[in-house]
ROPANU-687157 format. One record per atom (N, C-alpha, C): atom name; residue number from 1; x, y, z. Coordinates in steps of 0.05 Angstrom, whole numbers. Layout:
N
<r atom="CA" nr="NUM" X="X" Y="Y" Z="Z"/>
...
//
This chain:
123
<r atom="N" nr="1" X="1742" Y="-2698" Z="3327"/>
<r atom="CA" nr="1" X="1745" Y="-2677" Z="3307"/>
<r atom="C" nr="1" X="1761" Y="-2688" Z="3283"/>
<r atom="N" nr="2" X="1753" Y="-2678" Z="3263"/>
<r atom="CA" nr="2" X="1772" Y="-2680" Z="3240"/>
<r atom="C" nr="2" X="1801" Y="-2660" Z="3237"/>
<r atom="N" nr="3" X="1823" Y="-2669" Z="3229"/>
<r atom="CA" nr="3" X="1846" Y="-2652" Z="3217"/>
<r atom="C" nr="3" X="1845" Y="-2649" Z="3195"/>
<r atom="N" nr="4" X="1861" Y="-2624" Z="3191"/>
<r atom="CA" nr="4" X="1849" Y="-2606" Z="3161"/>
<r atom="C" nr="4" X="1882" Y="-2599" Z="3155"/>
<r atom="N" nr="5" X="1881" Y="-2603" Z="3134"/>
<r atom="CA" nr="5" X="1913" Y="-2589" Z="3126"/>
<r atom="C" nr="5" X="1910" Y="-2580" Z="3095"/>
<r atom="N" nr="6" X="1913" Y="-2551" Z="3088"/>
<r atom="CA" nr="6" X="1903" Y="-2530" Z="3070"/>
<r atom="C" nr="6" X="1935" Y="-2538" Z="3048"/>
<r atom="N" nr="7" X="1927" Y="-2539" Z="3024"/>
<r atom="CA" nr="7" X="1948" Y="-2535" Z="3002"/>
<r atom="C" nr="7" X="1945" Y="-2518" Z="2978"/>
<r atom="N" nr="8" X="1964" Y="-2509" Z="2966"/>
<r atom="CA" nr="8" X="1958" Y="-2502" Z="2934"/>
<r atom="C" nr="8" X="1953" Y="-2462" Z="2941"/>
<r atom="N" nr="9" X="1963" Y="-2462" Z="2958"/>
<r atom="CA" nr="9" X="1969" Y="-2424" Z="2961"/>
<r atom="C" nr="9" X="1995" Y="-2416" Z="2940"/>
<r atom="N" nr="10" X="1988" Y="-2389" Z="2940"/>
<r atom="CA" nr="10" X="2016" Y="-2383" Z="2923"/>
<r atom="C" nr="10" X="2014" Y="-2352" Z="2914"/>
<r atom="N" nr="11" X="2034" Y="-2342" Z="2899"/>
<r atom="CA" nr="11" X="2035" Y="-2315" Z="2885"/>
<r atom="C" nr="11" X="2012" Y="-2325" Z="2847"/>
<r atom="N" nr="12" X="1990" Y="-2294" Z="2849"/>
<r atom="CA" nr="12" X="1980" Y="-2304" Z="2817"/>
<r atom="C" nr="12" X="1982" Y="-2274" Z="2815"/>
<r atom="N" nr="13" X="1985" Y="-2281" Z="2791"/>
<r atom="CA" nr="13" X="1973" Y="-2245" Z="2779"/>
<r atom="C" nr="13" X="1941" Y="-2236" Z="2774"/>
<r atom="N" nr="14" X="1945" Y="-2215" Z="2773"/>
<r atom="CA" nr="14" X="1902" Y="-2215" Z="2777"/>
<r atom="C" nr="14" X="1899" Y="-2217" Z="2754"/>
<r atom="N" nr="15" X="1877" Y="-2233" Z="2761"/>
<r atom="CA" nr="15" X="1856" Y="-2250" Z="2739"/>
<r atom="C" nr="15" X="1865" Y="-2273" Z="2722"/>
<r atom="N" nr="16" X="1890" Y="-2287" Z="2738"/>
<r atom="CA" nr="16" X="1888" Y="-2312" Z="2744"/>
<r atom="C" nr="16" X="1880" Y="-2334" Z="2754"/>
<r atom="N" nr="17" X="1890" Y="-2355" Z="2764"/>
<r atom="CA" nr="17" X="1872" Y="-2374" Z="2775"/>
<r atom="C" nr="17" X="1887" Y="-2389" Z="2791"/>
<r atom="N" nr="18" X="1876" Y="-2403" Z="2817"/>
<r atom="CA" nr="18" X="1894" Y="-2421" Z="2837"/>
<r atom="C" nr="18" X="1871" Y="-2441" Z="2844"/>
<r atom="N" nr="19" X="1882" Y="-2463" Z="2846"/>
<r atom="CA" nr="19" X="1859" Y="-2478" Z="2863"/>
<r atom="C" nr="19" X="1872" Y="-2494" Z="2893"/>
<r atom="N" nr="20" X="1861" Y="-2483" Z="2909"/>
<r atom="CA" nr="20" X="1865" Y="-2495" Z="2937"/>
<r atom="C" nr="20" X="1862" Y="-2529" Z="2942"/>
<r atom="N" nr="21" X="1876" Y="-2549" Z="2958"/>
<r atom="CA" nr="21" X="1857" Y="-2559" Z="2963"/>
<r atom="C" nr="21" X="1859" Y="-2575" Z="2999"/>
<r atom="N" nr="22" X="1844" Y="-2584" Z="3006"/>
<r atom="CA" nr="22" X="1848" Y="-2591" Z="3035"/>
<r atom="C" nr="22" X="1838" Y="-2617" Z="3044"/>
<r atom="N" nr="23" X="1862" Y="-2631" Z="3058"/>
<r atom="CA" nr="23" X="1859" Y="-2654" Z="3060"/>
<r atom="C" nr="23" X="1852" Y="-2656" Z="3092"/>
<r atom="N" nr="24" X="1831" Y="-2673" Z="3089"/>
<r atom="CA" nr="24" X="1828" Y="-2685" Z="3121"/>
<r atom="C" nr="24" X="1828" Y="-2711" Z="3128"/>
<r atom="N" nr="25" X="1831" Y="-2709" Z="3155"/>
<r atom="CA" nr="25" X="1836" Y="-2742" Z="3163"/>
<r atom="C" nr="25" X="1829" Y="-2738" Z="3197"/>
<r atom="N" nr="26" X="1821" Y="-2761" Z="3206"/>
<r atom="CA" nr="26" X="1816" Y="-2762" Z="3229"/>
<r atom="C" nr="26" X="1779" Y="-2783" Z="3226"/>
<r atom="N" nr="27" X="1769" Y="-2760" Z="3230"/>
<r atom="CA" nr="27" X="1732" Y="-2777" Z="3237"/>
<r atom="C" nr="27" X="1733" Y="-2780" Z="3201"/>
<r atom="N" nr="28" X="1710" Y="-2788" Z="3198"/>
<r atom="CA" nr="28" X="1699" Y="-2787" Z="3175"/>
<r atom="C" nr="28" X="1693" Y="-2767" Z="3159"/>
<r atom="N" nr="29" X="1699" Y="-2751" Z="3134"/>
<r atom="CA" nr="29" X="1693" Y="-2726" Z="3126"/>
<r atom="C" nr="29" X="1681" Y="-2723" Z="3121"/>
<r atom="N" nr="30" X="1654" Y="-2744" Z="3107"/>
<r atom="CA" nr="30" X="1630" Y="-2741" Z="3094"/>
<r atom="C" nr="30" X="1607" Y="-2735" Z="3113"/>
<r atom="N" nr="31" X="1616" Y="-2731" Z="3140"/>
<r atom="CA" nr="31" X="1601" Y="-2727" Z="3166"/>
<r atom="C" nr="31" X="1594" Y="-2694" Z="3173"/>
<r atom="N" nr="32" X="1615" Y="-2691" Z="3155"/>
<r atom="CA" nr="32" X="1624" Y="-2655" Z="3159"/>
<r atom="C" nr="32" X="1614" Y="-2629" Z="3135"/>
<r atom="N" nr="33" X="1602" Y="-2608" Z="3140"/>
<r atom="CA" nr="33" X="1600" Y="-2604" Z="3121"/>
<r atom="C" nr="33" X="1630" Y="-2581" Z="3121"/>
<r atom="N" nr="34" X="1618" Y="-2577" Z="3103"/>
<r atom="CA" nr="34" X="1656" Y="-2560" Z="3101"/>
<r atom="C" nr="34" X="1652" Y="-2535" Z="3089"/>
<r atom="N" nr="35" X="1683" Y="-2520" Z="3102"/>
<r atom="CA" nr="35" X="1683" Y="-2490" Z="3075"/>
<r atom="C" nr="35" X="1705" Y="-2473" Z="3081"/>
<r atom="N" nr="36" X="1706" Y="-2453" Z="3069"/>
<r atom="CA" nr="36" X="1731" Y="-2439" Z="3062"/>
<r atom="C" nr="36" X="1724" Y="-2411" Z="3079"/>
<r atom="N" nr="37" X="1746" Y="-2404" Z="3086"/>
<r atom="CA" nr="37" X="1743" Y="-2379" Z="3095"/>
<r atom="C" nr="37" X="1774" Y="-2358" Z="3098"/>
<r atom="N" nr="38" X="1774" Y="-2333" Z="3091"/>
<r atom="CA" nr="38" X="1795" Y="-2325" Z="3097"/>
<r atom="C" nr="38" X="1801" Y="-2285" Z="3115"/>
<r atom="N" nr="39" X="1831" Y="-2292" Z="3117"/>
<r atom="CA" nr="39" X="1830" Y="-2272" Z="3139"/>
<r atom="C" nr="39" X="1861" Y="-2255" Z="3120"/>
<r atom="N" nr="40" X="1847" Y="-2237" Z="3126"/>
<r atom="CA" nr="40" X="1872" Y="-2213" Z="3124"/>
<r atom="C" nr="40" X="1884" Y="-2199" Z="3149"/>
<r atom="N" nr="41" X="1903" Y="-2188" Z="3155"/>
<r atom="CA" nr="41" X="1918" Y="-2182" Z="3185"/>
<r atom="C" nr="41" X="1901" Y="-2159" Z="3187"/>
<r atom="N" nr="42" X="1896" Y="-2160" Z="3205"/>
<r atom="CA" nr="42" X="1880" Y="-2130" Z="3218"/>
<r atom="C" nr="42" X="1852" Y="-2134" Z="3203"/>
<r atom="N" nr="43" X="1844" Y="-2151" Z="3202"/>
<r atom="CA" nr="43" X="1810" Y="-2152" Z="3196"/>
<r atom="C" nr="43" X="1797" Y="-2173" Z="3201"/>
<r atom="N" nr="44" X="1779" Y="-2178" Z="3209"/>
<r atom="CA" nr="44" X="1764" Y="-2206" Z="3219"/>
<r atom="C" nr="44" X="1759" Y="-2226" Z="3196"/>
<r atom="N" nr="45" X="1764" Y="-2257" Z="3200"/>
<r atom="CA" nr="45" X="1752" Y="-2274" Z="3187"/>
<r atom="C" nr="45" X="1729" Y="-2263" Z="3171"/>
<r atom="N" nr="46" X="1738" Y="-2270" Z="3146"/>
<r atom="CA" nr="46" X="1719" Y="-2267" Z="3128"/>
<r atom="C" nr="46" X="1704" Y="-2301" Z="3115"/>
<r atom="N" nr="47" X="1679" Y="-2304" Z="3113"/>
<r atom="CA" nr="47" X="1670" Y="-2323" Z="3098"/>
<r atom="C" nr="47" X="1664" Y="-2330" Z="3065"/>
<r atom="N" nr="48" X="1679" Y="-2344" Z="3058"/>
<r atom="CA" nr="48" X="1685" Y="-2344" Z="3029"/>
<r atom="C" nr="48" X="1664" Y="-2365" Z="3014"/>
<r atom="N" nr="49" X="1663" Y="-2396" Z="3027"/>
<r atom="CA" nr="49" X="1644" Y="-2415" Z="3013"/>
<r atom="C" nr="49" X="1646" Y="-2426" Z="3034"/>
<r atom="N" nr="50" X="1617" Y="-2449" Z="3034"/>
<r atom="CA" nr="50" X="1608" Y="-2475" Z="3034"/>
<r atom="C" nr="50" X="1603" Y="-2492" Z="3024"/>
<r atom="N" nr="51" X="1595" Y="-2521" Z="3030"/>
<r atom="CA" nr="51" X="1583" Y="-2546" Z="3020"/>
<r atom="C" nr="51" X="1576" Y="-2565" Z="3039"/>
<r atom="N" nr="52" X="1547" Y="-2575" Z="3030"/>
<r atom="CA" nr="52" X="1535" Y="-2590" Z="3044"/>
<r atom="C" nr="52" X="1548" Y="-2621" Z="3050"/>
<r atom="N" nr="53" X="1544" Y="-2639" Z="3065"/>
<r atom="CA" nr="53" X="1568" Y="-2660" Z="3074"/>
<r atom="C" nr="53" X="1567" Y="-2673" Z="3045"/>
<r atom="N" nr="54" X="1543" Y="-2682" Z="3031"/>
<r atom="CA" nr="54" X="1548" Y="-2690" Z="3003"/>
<r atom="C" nr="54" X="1558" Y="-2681" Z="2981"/>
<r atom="N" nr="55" X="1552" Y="-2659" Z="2983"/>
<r atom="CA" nr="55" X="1565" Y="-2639" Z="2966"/>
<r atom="C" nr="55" X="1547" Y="-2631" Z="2946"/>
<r atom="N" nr="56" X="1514" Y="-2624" Z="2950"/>
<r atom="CA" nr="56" X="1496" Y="-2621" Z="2935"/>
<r atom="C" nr="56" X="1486" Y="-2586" Z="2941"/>
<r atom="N" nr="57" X="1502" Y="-2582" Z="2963"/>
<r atom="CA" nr="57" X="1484" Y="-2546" Z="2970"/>
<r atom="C" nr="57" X="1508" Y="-2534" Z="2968"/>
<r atom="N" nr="58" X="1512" Y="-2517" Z="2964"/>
<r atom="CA" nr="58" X="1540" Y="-2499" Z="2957"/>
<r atom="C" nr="58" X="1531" Y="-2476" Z="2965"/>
<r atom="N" nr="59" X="1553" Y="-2455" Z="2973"/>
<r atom="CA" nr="59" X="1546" Y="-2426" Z="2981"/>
<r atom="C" nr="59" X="1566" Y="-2415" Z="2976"/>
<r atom="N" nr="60" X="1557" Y="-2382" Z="2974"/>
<r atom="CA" nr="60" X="1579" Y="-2373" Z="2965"/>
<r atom="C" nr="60" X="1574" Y="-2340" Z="2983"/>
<r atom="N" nr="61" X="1603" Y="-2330" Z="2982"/>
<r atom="CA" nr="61" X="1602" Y="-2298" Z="2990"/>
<r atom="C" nr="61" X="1594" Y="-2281" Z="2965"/>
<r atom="N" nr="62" X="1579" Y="-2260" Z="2966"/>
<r atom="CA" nr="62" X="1575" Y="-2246" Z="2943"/>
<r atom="C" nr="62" X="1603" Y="-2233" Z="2928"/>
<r atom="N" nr="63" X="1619" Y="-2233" Z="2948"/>
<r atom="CA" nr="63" X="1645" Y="-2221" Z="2934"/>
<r atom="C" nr="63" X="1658" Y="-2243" Z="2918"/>
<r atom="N" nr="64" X="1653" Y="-2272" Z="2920"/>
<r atom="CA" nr="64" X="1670" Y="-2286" Z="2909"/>
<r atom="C" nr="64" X="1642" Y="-2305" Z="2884"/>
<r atom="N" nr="65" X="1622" Y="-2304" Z="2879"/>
<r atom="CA" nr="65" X="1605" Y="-2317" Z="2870"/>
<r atom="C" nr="65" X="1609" Y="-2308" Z="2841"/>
<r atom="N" nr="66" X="1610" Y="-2330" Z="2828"/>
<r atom="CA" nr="66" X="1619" Y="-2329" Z="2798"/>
<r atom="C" nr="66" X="1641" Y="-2332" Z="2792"/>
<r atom="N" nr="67" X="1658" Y="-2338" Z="2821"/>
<r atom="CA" nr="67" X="1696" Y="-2330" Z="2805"/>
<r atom="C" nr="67" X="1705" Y="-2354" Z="2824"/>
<r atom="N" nr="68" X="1695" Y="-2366" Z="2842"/>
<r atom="CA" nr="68" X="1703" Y="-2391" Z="2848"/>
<r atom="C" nr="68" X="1683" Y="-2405" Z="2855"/>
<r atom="N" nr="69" X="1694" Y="-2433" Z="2860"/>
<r atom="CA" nr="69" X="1673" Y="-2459" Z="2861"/>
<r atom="C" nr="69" X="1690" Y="-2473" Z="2878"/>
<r atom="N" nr="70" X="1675" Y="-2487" Z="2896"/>
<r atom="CA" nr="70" X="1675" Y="-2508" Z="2911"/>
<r atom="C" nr="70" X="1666" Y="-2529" Z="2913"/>
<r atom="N" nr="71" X="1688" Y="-2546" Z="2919"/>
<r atom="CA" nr="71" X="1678" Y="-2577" Z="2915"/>
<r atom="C" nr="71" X="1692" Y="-2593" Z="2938"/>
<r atom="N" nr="72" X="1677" Y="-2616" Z="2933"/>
<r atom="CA" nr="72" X="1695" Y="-2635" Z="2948"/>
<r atom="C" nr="72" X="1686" Y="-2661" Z="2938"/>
<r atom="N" nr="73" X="1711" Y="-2685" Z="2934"/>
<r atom="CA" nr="73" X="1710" Y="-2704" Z="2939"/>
<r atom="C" nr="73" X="1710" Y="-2724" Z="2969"/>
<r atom="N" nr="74" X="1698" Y="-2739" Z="2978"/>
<r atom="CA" nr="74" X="1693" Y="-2753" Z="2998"/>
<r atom="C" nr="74" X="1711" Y="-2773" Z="2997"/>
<r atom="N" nr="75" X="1710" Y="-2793" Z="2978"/>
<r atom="CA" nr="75" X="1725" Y="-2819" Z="2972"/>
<r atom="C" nr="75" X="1757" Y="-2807" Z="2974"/>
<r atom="N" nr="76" X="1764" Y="-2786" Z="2977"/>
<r atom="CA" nr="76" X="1794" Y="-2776" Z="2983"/>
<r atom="C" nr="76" X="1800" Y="-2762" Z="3007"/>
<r atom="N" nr="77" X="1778" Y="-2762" Z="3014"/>
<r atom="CA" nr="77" X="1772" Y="-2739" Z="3036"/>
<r atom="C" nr="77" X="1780" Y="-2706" Z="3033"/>
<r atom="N" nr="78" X="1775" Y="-2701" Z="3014"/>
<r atom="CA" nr="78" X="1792" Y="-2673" Z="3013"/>
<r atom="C" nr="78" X="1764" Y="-2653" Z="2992"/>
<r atom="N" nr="79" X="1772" Y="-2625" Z="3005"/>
<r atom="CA" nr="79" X="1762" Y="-2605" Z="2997"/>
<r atom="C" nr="79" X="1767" Y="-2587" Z="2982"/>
<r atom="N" nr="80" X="1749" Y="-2568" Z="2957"/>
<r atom="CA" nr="80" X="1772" Y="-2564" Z="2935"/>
<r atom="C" nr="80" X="1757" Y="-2530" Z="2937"/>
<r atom="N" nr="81" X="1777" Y="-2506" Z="2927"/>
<r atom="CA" nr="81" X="1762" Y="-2479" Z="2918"/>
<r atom="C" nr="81" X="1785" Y="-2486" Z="2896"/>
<r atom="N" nr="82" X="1769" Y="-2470" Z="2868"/>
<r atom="CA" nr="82" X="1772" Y="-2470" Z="2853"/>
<r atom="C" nr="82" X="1772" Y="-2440" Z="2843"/>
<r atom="N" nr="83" X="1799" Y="-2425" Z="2849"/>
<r atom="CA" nr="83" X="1789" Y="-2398" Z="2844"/>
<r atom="C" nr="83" X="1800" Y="-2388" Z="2818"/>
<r atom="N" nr="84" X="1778" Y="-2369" Z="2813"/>
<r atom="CA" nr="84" X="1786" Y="-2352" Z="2784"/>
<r atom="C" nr="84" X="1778" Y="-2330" Z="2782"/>
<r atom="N" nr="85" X="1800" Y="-2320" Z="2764"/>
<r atom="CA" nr="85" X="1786" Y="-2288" Z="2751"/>
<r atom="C" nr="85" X="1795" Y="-2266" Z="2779"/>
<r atom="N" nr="86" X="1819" Y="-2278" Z="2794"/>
<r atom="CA" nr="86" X="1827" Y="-2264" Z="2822"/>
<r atom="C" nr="86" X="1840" Y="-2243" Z="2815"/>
<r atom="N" nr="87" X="1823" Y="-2226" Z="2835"/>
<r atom="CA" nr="87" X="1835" Y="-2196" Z="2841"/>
<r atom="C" nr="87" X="1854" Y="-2191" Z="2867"/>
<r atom="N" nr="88" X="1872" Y="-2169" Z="2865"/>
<r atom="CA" nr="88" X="1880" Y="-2163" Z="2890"/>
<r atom="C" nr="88" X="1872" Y="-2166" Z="2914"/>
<r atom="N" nr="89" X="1841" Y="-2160" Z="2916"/>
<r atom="CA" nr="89" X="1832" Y="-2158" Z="2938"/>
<r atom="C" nr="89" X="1826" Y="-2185" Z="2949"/>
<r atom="N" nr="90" X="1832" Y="-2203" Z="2936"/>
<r atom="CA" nr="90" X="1819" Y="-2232" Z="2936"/>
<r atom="C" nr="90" X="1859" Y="-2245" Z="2960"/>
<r atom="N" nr="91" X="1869" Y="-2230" Z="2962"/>
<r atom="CA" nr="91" X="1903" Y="-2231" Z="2984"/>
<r atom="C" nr="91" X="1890" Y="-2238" Z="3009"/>
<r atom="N" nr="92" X="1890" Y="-2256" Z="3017"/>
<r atom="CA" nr="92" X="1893" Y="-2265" Z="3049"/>
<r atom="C" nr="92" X="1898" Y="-2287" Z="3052"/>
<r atom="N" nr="93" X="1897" Y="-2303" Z="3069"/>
<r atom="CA" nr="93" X="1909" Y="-2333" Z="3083"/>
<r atom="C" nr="93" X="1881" Y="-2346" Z="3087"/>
<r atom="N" nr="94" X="1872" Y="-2367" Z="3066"/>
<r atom="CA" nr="94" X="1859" Y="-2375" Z="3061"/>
<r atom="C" nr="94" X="1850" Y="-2408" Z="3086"/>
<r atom="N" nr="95" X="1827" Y="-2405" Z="3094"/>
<r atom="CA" nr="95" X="1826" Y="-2434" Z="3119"/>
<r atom="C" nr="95" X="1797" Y="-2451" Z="3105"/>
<r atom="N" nr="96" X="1809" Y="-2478" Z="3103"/>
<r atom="CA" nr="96" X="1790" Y="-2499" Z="3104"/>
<r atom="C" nr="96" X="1781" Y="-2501" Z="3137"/>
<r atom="N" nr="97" X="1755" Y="-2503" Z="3136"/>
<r atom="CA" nr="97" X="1737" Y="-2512" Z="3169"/>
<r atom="C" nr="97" X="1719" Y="-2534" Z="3160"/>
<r atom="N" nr="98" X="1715" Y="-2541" Z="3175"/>
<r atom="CA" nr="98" X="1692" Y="-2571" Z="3175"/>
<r atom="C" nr="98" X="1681" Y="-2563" Z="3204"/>
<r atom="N" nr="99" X="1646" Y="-2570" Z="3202"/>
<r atom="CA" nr="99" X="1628" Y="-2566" Z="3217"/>
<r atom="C" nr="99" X="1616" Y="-2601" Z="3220"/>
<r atom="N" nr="100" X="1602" Y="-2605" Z="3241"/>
<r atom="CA" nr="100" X="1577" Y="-2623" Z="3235"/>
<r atom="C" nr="100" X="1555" Y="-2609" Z="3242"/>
<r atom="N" nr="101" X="1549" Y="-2582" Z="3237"/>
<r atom="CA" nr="101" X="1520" Y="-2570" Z="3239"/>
<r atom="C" nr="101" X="1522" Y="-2569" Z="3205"/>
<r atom="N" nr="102" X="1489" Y="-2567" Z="3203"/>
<r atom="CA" nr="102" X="1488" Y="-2559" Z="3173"/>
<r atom="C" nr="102" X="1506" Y="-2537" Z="3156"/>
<r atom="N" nr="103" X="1508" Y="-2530" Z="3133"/>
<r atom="CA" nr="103" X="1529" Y="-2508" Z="3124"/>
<r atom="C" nr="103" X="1519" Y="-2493" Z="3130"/>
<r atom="N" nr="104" X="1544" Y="-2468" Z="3140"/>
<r atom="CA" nr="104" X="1527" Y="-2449" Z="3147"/>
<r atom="C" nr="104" X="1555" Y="-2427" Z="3144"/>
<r atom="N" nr="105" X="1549" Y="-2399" Z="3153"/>
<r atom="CA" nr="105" X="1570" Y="-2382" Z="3140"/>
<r atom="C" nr="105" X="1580" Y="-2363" Z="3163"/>
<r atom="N" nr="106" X="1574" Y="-2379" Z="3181"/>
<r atom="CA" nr="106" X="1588" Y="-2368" Z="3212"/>
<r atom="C" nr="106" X="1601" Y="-2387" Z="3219"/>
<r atom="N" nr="107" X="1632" Y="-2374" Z="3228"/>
<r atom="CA" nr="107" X="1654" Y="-2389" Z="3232"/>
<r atom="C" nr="107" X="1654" Y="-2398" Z="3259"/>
<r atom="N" nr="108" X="1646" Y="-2391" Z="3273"/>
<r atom="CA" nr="108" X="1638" Y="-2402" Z="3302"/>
<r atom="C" nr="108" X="1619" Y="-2432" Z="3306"/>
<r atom="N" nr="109" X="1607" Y="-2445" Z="3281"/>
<r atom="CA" nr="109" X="1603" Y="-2467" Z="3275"/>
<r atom="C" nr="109" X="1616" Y="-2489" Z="3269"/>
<r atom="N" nr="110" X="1641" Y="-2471" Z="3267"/>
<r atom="CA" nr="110" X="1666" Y="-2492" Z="3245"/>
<r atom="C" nr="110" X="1688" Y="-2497" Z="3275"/>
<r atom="N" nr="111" X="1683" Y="-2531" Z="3284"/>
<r atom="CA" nr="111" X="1698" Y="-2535" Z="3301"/>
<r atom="C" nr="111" X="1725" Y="-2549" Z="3298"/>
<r atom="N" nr="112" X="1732" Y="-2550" Z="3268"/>
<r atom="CA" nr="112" X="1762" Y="-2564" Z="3259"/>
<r atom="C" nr="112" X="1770" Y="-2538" Z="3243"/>
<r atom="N" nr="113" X="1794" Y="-2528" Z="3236"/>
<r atom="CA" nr="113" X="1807" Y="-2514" Z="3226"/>
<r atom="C" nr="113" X="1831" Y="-2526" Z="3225"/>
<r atom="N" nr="114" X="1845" Y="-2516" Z="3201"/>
<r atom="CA" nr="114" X="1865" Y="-2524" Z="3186"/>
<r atom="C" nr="114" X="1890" Y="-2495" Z="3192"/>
<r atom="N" nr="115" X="1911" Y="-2495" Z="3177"/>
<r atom="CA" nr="115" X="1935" Y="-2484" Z="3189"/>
<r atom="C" nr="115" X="1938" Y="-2457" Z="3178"/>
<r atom="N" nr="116" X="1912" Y="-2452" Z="3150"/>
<r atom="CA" nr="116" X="1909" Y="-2438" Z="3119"/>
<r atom="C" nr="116" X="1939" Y="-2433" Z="3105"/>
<r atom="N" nr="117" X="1933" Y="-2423" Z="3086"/>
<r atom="CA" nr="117" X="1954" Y="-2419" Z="3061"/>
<r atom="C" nr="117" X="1952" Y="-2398" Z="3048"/>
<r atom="N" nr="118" X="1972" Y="-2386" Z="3046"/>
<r atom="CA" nr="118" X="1975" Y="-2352" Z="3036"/>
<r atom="C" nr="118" X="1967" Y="-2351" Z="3002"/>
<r atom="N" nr="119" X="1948" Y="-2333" Z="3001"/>
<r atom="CA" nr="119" X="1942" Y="-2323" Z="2968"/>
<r atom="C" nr="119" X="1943" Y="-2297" Z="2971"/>
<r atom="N" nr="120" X="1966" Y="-2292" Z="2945"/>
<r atom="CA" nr="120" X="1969" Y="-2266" Z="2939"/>
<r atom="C" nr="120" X="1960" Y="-2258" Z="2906"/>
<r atom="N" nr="121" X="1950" Y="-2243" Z="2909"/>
<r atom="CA" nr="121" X="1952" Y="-2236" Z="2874"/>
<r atom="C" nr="121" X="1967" Y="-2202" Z="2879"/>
<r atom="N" nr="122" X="1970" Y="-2203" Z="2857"/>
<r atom="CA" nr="122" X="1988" Y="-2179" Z="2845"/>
<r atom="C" nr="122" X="1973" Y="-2164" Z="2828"/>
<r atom="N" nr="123" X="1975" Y="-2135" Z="2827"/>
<r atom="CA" nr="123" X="1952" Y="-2125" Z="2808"/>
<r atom="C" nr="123" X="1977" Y="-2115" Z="2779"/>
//
């Protein structure tokens, strides 16, 4: 399996901007496809994005499509959300996962997880 370790959480005000990013190490990352996901206390994992192991298919949640982007570099091994235009509701503890099944937007595919990182916005 790969290790995942999530950075770049913090306090924004809404309709600001933060960009996450997540470093892995272990197997090879370009093996993996990867994605973001986050959880608020008392509510189930929510799925936020994907990307294909190259980084050519991207996905997105309808709640978050248009207001962040996902990327990743390979040659660093690390995975990037790029969020903007955040609202309140956009507050939870954000997790990088890596799969080796194709991308996909069930978290029960994602067999590496990372430690996530708290995003709060403020309205």
């Amino acid at each position: 399996q790969v290790q995942l370790v999530e950075s770049g959480g913090g306090l924004v005000q809404a309709g600001g901007s933060l960009r996450l990013s997540c470093a892995a190490s272990g197997r090879t990352f370009s093996s993996y496809t990867a994605g973001w996901f986050r959880q608020v206390p008392g509510k189930e994992r929510e799925f936020v994005a994907a990307i294909s192991r190259i980084g050519y298919g991207t996905y997105y949640a309808d709640s978050v499509k248009g207001r962040f982007t996902i990327s990743r570099d390979n040659a660093k091994n690390t995975l990037y959300l790029q969020m903007n235009s955040l609202k309140p509701e956009d507050t939870a503890v954000y997790y990088c996962a890596a799969s080796p099944l194709p991308s996909s937007r069930e978290g029960r595919q994602y067999g590496s997880w990372g430690q996530g990182t708290q995003v709060t916005v403020s309205s």
